[in-house]
C-alpha positions in Angstrom: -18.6 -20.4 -2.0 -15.5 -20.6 0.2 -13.2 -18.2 0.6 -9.6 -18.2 1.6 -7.1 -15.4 2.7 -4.6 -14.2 0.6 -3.8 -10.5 2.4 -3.3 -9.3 6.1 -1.4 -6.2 7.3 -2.0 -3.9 10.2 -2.4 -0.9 8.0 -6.6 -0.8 7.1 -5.4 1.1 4.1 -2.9 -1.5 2.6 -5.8 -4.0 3.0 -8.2 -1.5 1.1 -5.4 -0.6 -1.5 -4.8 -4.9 -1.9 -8.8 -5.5 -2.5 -8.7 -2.4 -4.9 -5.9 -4.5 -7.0 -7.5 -7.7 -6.9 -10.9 -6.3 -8.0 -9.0 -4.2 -11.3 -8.5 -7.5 -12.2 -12.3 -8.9 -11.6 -11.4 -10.5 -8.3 -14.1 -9.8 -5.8 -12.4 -9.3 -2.3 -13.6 -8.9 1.1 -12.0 -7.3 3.9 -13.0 -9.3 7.6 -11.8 -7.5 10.7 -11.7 -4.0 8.9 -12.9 -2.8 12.4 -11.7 -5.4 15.0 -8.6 -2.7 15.8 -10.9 -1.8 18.9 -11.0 -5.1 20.4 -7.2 -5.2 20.4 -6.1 -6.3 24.2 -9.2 -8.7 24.1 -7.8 -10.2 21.0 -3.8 -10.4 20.1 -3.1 -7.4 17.9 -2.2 -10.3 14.8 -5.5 -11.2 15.0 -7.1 -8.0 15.4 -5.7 -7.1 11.7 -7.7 -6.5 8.9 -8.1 -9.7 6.1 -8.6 -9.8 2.7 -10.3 -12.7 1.5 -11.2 -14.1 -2.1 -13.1 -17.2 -3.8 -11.2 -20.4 -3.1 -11.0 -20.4 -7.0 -9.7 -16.9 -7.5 -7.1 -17.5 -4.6 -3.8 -18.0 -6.8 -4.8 -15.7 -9.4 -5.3 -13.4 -6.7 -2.2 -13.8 -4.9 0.1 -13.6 -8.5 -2.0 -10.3 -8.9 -0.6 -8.5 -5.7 2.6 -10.3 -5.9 3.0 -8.3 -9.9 1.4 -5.4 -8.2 4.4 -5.3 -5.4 7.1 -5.7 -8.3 5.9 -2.6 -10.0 6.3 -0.2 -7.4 8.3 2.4 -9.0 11.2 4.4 -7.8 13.4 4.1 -4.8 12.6 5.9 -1.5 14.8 9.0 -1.4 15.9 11.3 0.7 15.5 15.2 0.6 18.2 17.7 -0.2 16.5 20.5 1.1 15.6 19.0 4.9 16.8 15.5 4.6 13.1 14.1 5.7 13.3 10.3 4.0 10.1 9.5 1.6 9.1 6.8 0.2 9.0 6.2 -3.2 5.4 7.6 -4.4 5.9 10.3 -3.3 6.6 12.9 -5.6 7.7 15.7 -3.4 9.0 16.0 0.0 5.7 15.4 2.5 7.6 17.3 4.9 8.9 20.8 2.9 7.5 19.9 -0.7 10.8 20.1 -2.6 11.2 18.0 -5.7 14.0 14.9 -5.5 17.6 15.2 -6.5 16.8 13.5 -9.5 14.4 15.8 -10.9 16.1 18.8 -12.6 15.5 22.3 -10.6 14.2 25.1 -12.7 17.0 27.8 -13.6 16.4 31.1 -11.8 17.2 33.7 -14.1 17.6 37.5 -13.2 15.0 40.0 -14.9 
């Protein structure tokens, strides 16, 4: 069976998180170079990055997958109100303080 690339990135996790998608959709993927970070300065740091590979015959399929995958990333990366950290989109609070975005609706406080 040959195999052909349809995902790189420099972030292990990305690559992971790409071969996770493919395989929802009964795509087997395999990541080459998952630990070739180490032999960066030996190699050039492009091709020290981790590949995703799939079945010649799955390749398209594969690459229309991530590419729908990509397009339904929700939200917008934001800002927060309370220390201005930027985050991206997932997230759902501030990574840095925890507070909720602008958009979401602070509870009232109310005196007892």
């Amino acid at each position: 069976m040959k195999l052909k690339k349809i995902y790189e990135a420099q972030n292990p996790i990305q690559v992971w998180n790409a071969r996770r998608i493919v395989e929802d959709h009964g795509i087997r993927g395999t990541i080459l170079n998952e630990f070739a970070g180490g032999a960066s300065g030996a190699l050039s740091p492009l091709d020290a990055w981790p590949e995703l590979w799939v079945s010649e015959f799955h390749a398209e399929r594969a690459r229309r997958v991530l590419h729908e995958a990509s397009l339904e990333a929700p939200g917008h990366d934001w800002k927060c109100r309370e220390c201005t950290e930027a985050n991206a989109a997932p997230f759902e609070v501030c990574w840095n303080c925890g507070a909720p975005p602008a958009s979401v609706a602070l509870p009232s406080k109310t005196e007892p």
